[in-house]
N, C-alpha and C positions, 0 to 999 in steps of 0.2 A: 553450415546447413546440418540438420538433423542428416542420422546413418539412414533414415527410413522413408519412404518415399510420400509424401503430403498427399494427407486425406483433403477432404474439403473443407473451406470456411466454414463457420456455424453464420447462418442468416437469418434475419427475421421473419420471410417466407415460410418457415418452417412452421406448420400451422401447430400451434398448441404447447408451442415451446416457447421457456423462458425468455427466447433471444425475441422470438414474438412478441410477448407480453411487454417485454423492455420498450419495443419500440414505440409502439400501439399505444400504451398505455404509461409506466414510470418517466420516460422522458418527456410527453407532454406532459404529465406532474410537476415534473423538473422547472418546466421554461415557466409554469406558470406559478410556481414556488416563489421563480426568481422574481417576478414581477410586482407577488404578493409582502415579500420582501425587502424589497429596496424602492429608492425616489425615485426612478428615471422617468425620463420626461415621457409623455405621451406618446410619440413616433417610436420611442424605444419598445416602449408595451405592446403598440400596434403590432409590430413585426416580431416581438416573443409570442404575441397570440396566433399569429398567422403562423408561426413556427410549430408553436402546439398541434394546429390545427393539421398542417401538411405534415406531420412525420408519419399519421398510418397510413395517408394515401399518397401523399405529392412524392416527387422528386427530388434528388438534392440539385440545391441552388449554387451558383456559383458563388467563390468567395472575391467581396469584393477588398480592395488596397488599403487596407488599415492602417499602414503604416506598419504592420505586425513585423519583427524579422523574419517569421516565417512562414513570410506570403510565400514567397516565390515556390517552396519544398511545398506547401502543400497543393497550390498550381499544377504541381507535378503526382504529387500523390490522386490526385480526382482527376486527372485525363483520364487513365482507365472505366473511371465509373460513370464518366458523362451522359447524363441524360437516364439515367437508371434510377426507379426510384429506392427511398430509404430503406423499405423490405429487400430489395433483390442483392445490395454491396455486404461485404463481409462487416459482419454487425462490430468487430472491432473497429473497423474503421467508420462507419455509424456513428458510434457512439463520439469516438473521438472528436468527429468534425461536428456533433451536434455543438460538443461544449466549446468548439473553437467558434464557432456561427455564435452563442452566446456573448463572447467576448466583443464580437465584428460588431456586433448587433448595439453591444450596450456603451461601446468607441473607449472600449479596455484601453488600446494602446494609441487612439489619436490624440494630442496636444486638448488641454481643455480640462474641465473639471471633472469628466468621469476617468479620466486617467489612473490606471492601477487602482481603481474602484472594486474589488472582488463582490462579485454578486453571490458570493455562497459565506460573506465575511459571519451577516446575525449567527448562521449554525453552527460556526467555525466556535463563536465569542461563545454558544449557550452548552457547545460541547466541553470546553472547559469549565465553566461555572459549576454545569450541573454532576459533576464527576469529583468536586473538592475530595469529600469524604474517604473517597475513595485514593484519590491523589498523595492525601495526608497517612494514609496506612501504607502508602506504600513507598513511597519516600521512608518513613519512619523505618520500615523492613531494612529496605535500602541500607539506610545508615547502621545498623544492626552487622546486616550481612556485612558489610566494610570494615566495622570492628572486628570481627572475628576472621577475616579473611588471611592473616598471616598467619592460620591454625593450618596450613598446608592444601596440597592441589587436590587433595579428596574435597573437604570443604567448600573449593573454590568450582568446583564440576557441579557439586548438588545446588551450591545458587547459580550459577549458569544457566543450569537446566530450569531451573523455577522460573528465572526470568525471559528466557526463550517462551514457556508456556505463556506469560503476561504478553509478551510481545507476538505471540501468535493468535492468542483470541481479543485481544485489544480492547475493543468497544464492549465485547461482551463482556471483558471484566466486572465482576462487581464486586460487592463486600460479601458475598457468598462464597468467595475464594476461598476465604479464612474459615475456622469452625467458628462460629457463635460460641460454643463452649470452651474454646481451648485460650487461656492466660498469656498464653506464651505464643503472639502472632505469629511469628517465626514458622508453626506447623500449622499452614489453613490448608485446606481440604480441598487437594489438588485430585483426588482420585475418582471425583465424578467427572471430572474433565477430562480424565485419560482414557477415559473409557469410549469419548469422542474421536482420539486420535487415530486418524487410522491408517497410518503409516507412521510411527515415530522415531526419527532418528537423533532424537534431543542428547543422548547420551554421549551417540559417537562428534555429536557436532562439538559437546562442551568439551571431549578428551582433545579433537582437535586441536583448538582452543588453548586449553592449559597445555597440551604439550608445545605447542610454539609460543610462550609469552616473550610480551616486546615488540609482535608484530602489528600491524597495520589488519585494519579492519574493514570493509564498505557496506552499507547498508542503502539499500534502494528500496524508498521508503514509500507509505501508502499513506493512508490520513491523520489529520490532524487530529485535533483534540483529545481523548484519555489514551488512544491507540499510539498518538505521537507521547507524548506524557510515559506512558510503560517503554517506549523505543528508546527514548532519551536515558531511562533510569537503568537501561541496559549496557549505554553507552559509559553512565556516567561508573557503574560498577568494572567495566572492561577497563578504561584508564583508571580509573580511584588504584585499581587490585592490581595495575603492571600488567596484564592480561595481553594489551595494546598499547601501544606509542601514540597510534594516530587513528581514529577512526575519521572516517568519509562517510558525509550523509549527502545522498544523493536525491534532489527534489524537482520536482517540477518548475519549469521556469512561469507558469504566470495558473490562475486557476482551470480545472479540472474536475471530472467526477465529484463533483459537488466538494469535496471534503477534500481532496488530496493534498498533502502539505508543500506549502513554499519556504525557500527561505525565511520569509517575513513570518512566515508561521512559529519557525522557532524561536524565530527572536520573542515574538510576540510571548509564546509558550514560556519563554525562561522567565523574562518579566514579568505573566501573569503570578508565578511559583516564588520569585523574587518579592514581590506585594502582598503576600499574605501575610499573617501576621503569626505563624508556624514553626518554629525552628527549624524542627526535621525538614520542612518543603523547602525552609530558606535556603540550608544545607546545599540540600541537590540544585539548587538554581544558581546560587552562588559558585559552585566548583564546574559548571558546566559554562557558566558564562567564564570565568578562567578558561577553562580548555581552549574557547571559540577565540579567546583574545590571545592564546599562546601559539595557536597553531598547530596543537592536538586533539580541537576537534572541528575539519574542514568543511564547510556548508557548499555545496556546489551542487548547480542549475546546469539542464541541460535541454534544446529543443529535441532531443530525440526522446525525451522523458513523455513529451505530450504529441508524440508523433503514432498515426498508425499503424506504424512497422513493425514486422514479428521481432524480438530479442535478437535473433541469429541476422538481421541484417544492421547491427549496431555499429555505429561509423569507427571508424580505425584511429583515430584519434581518443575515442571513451575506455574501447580495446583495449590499448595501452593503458589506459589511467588503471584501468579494471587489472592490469596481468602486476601492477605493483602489489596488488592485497593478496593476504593469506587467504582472506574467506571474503567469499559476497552472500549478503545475505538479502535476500528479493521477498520483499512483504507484500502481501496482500493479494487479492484475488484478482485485479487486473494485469499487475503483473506477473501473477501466474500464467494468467492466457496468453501473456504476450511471451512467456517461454516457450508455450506450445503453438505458435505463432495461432493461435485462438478458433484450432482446428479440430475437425471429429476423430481423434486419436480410441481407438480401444483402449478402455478405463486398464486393462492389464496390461499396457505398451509399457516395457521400463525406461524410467524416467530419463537415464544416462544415455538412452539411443539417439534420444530427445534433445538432450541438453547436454550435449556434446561440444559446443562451440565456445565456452567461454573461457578465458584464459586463468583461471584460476579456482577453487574447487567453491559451488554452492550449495548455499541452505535455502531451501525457499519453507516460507513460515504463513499459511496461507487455512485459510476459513471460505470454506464451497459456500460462492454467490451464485456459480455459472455452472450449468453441463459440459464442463469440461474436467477431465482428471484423468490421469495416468498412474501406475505403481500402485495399482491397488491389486487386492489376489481375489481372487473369480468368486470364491466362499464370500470373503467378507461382501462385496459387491451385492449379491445373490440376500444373503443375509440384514442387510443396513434396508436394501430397498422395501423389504418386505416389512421390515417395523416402521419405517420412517419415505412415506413414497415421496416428501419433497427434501431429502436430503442432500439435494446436488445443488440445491439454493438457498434452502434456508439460513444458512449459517449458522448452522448446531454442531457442524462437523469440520474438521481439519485435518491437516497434512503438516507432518517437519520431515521434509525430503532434501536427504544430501546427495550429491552427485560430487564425487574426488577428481574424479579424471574424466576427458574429454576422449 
C-alpha cells in the first residue's frame, strides 16, 4: 500500500471532468467504432448499441459466462458496485469493464467463429502501416546507434536516453523528431520535446542502466502500433549492446483500451517489420524474432493486466516475477493511473510515497491522457495550466519518473 492515506477515486459524476466526458461521450464513440468496424452479426450490434446508449445514464449490467477465465475475478470485482450506475464506480474500473462487456458482447472467448476476433484489430493493422516512414528512420538510427555502441558507456547513456524519449511519446512520434535540415540523422531535434517533459529522469534512469549491464529488464507495456514499434527498438538496442540478458514484455492477455498490445500484437509487429522490403527494418525484426526464439526476449500475458485493480494490489505470484528485474518500466497513461491506484493524489504528492510497493526500482514513461499526476512542483503546475488549460489530457505533456526504493 501507498505510505499515504487514499484520496478518492476519480468518477465520472464529476461534472465537467474528463473522467465525465470519457464516459458520456469517448466510450459510446468507442462501442460504436467497434461496430462501424467489424462483421458481427446483428444481435452483436444491437447490444454494442444499447451499450452506447446506457453508459451516460444506465447501470452496469451484469457480466454474463463467457467462458472468459476471468469470469469468476471479475464476479467478484462488481459485487461492490452492484446496481450503481456507470457515473457513480471508480471510472478505472468503468472503463475496464466497458471493454470487458465488449469482448462478452462480441463472444471473444466463446467456441465459434468470433473467437479471438479482436474488435479493435483494423486500428491496430492501420497503426502500423500508416507510421512506415517513420518506422524506417528509426530502425535505420537504431542500427547506427548499435554500430557505435562499443565506443563506451558514455555513448550507450546518450542512446538510452533518446530512446526512452521515443518510447515515452510513442504515437506522437513523428519525423519532426529529426531536424529536416541536419544530414546526419543521428542529431533530430529532441529539444522541443524536452521542453514538454516535466519531470525528467531519463538521465539517471539510463546511468542505471549502463551501470548494471547483463541484467534482466521488464517493461509493462501500453499500445500497439508505432508506440509498440519504438518499445520494441528499445528493447532490441538493450540486448543488441549487452545492456540486458533478458528483457520481459508484459501484455495484456486478450484486447483492451482500444489499442493496448497482446502478445499476437508483437508477433504480428515483428512480421509486419520482417515484410518489408527495408534492410534497416529487416535488421530490427530479424534480431528481435532471434531474441523471442532464444529466450532473451520473454512475451508474457497476464489477467491482472486487464483487471481493475490499483498496481499495489498485484497478486504475489507477478510480485515475484517483477522482484527478479533490475528495472520495471510501466508505459503509458493507464498504467500510470493504475500506479496511483487512479485516485485524486495532489499533483505535488511524491511519487515514491506512492509507489512504494514494488519489488524492484521503476520508471514509469507516460504522456497526461487523465487528471491524474504526482511529482510535479507547485511552479511548474501554476505555470503549464496557465499557458496550456487542457494539459492534463491532451497528450502534449509527459513524465520519466523513477522511484529506486520502496
Amino acid at each position: 500500500m501507498p505510505k499515504l492515506p487514499l484520496p478518492p477515486s476519480l468518477i465520472g459524476a464529476e461534472v465537467g471532468s474528463f473522467t465525465e466526458l470519457t464516459i458520456t461521450q469517448r466510450m459510446p464513440a468507442i462501442a460504436r467504432r467497434v461496430i462501424a468496424e467489424n462483421n458481427f452479426s446483428s444481435t452483436m450490434n444491437t447490444r454494442l448499441e444499447s451499450l452506447a446508449t446506457e453508459l451516460p445514464i444506465g447501470h452496469l449490467p451484469p457480466l454474463i459466462d463467457d467462458t472468459g477465465k476471468d469470469f469468476a475475478a471479475w464476479q467478484e470485482y462488481l459485487i461492490p458496485y452492484e446496481g450503481q450506475r456507470w457515473l457513480d464506480v471508480p471510472w478505472f474500473l468503468a472503463e475496464t469493464y466497458f471493454y470487458r462487456l465488449i469482448l462478452e458482447i462480441t463472444h471473444y472467448f466463446r467456441p465459434g467463429i468470433w473467437r479471438n476476433v479482436d474488435p479493435f484489430q483494423l486500428q491496430k493493422n492501420q497503426g502500423l502501416e500508416t507510421s512506415l516512414d517513420s518506422t524506417i528512420l528509426l530502425c535505420h538510427q537504431v542500427n547506427q546507434w548499435l554500430d557505435d555502441a562499443n565506443s563506451g558507456d558514455k555513448l550507450k547513456q546518450t542512446t538510452l536516453t533518446a530512446l526512452l524519449y521515443f518510447a515515452l511519446w510513442g504515437n506522437r512520434v513523428d519525423l519532426s523528431l529529426w531536424s529536416a535540415f541536419a544530414e546526419d540523422r543521428s542529431r533530430f531535434d529532441i529539444q522541443s520535446q524536452l521542453a514538454h517533459i516535466l519531470v525528467n529522469d531519463a538521465a539517471q534512469v539510463s546511468e542505471l542502466v549502463t551501470n548494471h549491464p547483463g541484467s534482466r529488464i521488464d517493461i509493462i507495456l501500453d499500445n500497439a502500433g508505432f508506440e509498440l514499434i519504438c518499445d520494441l527498438c528499445l528493447v532490441d538496442f538493450l540486448l543488441s549492446s549487452n545492456l540486458a540478458t533478458q528483457v520481459y514484455l508484459h501484455l495484456k492477455p486478450h484486447p483492451t483500451f482500444v489499442s493496448d498490445a497482446m502478445i499476437k500484437d508483437v508477433h504480428e509487429t515483428t512480421n509486419f517489420l520482417a515484410a518489408t522490403n527495408h534492410p534497416q527494418v529487416k535488421s530490427v525484426a530479424e534480431r528481435l524474432q532471434k531474441y523471442i526464439a532464444s529466450g532473451n526476449l520473454v512475451l508474457s500475458a497476464d489477467f491482472f493486466w486487464t483487471s481493475p485493480l490499483a498496481f499495489w494490489q498485484i497478486p504475489n505470484s507477478l510480485k515475484s516475477e517483477l522482484a527478479k528485474t533490475n528495472l520495471i518500466v510501466v508505459k503509458g497513461d493507464a498504467n500510470y493511473r493504475r500506479l496511483l491506484g487512479d485516485r485524486h493524489w495532489h499533483m505535488t504528492t511524491a511519487i515514491a510515497d506512492i509507489v512504494c510497493y514494488l519489488p524492484a526500482p521503476m520508471v514509469a514513461l507516460r504522456t497526461l491522457k487523465s487528471e491524474v499526476a504526482v511529482g510535479l512542483k507547485a511552479e511548474v503546475v501554476e505555470e503549464i495550466a496557465q499557458s496550456d488549460p487542457n494539459w492534463q489530457t491532451n497528450g502534449q505533456w509527459g513524465v520519466i519518473q523513477l522511484v529506486t526504493s520502496g
